[in-house]
C-alpha positions as MATLAB code, in Angstrom:
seq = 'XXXXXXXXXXXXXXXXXXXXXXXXXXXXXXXXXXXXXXXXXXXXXXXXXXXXXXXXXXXXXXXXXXXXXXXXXXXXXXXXXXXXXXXXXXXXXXXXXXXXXXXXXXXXXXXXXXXXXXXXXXXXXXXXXXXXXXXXXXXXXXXXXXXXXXXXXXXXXXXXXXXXXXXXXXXXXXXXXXXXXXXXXXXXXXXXXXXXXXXXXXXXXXXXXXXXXXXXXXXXXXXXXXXXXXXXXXXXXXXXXXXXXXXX';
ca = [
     -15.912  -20.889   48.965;
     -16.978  -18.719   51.977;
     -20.454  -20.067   53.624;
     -22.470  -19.060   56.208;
     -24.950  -21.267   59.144;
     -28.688  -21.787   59.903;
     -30.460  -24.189   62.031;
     -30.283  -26.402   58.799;
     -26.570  -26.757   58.402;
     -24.119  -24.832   56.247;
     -24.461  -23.311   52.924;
     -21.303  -22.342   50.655;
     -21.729  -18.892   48.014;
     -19.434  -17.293   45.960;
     -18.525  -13.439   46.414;
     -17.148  -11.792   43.455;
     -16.362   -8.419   42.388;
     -18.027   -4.776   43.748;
     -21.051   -2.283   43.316;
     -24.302   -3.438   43.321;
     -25.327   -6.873   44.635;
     -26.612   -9.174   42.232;
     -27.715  -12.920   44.120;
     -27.582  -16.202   41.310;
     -29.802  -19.219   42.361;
     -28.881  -22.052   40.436;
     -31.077  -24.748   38.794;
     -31.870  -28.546   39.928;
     -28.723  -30.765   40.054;
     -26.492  -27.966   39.490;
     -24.329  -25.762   41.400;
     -23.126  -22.045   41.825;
     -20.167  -22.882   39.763;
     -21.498  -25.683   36.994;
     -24.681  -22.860   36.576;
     -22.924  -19.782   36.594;
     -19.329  -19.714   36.536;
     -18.389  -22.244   34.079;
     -21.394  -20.197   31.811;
     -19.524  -17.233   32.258;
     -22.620  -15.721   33.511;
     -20.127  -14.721   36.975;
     -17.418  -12.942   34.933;
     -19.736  -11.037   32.710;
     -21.304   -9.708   36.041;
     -18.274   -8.883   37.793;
     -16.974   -6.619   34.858;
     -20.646   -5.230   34.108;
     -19.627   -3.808   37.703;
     -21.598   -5.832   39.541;
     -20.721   -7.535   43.304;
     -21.817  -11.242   42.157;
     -22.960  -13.739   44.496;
     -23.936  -17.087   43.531;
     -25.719  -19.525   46.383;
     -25.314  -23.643   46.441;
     -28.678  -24.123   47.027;
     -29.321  -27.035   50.124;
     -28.520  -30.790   48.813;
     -26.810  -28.939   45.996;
     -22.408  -28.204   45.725;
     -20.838  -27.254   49.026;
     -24.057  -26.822   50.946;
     -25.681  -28.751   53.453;
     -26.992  -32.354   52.854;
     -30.328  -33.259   53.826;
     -32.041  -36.305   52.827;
     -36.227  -35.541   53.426;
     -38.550  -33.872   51.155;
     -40.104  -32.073   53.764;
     -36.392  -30.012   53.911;
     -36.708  -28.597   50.885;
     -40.062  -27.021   50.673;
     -39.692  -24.054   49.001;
     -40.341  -21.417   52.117;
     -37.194  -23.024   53.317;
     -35.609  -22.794   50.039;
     -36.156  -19.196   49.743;
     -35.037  -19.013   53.102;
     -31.969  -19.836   52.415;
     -31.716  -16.918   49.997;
     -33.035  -14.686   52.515;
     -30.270  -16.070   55.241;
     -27.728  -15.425   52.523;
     -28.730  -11.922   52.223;
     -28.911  -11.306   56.000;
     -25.168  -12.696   56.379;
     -23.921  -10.210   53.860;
     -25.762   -7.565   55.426;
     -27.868   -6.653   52.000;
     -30.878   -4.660   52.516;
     -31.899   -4.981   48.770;
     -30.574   -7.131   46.183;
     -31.130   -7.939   42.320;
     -31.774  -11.564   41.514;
     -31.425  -14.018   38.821;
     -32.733  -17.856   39.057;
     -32.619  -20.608   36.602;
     -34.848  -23.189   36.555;
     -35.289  -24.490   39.892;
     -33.483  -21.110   40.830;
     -36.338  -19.457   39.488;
     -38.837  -20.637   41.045;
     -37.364  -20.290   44.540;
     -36.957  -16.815   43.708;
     -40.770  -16.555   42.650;
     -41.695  -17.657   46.141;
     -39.197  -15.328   47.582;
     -40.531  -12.490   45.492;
     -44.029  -13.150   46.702;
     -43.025  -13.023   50.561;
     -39.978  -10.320   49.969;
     -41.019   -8.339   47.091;
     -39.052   -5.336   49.356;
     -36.022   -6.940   49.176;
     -35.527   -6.945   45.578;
     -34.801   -4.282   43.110;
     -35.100   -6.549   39.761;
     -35.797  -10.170   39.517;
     -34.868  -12.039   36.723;
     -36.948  -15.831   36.365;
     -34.738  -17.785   33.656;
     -35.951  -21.463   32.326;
     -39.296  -21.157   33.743;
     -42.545  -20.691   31.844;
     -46.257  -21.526   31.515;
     -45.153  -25.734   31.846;
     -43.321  -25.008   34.779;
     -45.660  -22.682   36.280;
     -48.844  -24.525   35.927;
     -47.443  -28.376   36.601;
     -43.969  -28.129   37.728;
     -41.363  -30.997   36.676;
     -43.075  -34.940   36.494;
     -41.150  -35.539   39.881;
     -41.487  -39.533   40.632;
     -39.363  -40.873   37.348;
     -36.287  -38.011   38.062;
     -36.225  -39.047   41.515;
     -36.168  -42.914   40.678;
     -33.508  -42.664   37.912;
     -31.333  -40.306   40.887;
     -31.938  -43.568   43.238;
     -31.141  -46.228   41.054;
     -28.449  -48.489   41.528;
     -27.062  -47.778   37.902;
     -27.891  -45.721   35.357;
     -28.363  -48.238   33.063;
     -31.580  -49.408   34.608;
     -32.825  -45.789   33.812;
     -35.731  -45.992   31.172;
     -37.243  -42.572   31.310;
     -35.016  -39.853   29.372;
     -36.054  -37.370   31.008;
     -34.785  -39.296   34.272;
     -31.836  -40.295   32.741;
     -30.980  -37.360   31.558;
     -30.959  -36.028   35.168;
     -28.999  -39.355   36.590;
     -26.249  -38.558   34.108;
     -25.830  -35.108   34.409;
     -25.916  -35.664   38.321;
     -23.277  -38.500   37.980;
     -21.209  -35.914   36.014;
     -21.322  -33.522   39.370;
     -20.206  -35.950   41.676;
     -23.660  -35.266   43.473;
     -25.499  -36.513   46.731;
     -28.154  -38.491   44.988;
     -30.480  -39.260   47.732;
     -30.702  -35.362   48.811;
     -31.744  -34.399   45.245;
     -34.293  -37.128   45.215;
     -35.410  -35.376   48.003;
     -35.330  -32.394   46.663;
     -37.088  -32.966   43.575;
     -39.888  -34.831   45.408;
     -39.915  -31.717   48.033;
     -39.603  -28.220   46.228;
     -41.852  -28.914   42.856;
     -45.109  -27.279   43.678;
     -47.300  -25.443   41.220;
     -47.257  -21.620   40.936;
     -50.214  -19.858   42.366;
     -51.651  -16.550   40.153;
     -53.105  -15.135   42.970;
     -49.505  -15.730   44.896;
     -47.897  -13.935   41.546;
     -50.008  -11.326   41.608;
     -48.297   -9.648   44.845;
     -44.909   -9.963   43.188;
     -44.236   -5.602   43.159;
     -40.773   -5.926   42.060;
     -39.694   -5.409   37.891;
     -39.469   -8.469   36.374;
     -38.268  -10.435   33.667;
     -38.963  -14.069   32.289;
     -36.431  -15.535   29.574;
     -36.396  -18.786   28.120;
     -35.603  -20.494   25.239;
     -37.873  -20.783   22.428;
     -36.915  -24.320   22.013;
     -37.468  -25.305   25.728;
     -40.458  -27.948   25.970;
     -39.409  -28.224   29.644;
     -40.236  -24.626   30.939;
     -42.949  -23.975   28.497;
     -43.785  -19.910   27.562;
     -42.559  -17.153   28.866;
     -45.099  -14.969   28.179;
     -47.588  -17.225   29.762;
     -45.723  -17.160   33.247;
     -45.029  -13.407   32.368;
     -48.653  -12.561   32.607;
     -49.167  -14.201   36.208;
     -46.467  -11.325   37.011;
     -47.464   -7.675   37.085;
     -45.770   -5.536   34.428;
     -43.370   -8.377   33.628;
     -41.666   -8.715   30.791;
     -40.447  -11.198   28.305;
     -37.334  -12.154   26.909;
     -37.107  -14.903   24.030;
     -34.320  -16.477   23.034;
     -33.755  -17.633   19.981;
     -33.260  -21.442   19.221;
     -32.094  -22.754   22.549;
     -33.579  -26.129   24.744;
     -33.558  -25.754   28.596;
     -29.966  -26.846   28.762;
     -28.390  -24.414   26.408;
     -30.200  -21.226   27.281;
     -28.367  -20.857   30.669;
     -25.291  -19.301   29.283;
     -26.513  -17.767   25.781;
     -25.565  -14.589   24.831;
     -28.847  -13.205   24.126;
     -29.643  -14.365   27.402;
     -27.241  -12.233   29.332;
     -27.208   -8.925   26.887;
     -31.205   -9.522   27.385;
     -30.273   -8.840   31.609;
     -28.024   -6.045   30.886;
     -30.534   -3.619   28.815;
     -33.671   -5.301   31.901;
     -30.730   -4.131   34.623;
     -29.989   -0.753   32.536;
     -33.567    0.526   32.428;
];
């Protein structure tokens, strides 16, 4: 993977295809490639005619490691997206985030609306917006010595699927007990770029669309049928539901 340096350490992308930019931000836990290659979200792109770039975000895949809370506040998150633009030399980009993804791209929005040409916030809604994820029992299943003292499902869920990854767990402790803050309306309201929300309609984690959609002006709101917050990621729906938003 090629990567690029800031005063935080190194961060590893991937750089597929040609034409028009198009930056992936992966969710919590996951990775450029577990979120969007192995969903075939990457390929799609890339023969839609689309230059494809997907980011590790920090504690997350080939990126940098970092092991405080305070490191992955989500200016600095979005920062990182910003630092990956400026290496490429992008003046404007489209975006798409999942989950976590998403909502570093909401705060990026808000500070670099210019930036962006469409914006695309997948797996977050009105739960996610308003409360963000119960931090304290993901980041105690990711720290505990076995997964089998893991009582919480929501935690364990997390543990296993980070176990599966081969992850750093202490810097995604950190990072779940650093980046989780609430969305602001009045913050939303600035957002000038087009947007869509899409999540699943069976997705208890993220909540509604439409209710995050409204914090956004003119945003719009894609549904998709029958799928949790783990199986949206790579529907079909999901991506033809990008491809008419990117067409218009």
């Amino acid at each position: 993977m090629p990567g690029f340096s800031t005063a935080d350490g190194d961060f590893a992308y991937l750089d597929e295809g040609s034409g028009q930019p198009v930056v992936l931000v992966h969710g919590f836990a996951s990775s450029a490639r577990v979120n969007w290659l192995d969903t075939g979200w990457i390929d799609w792109l890339v023969r839609a005619g689309y230059r494809t770039i997907a980011l590790d975000n920090r504690g997350h895949g080939g990126s940098v490691k970092l092991h405080e809370p305070e490191d992955y506040r989500l200016d600095r998150m979005s920062g990182d997206v910003e630092a990956l633009i400026d290496h490429l030399g992008l003046e404007r980009v489209r975006a798409i985030g999942y989950s976590m993804g998403a909502r570093i791209l909401v705060d990026f929005a808000v500070r670099h609306s210019d930036r962006l040409e469409r914006l695309v916030l997948g797996g977050i809604g009105g739960a996610m917006a308003k409360t963000g994820l119960d931090r304290e029992p993901i980041a105690a299943a990711l720290l505990a010595p076995s997964p089998d003292e893991v009582a919480d499902p929501v935690g364990r869920g997390y543990r296993q699927f980070a176990d599966q990854t081969r992850s750093d767990r202490p810097a995604l402790a950190a990072c779940i007990r650093g980046y989780g803050r609430p969305i602001d309306p009045a913050e939303t309201a600035r957002i000038a770029v087009p947007t869509l929300v899409a999540v699943g309609t069976r997705d208890a984690v993220a909540g509604s669309a439409a209710e995050l959609a409204a914090m956004i002006p003119g945003a719009e709101v894609l549904d998709i049928p029958n799928r949790d917050h783990m199986r949206a990621t790579g529907d079909k729906v999901f991506k033809e539901g990008v491809a008419a938003f990117f067409a218009r």
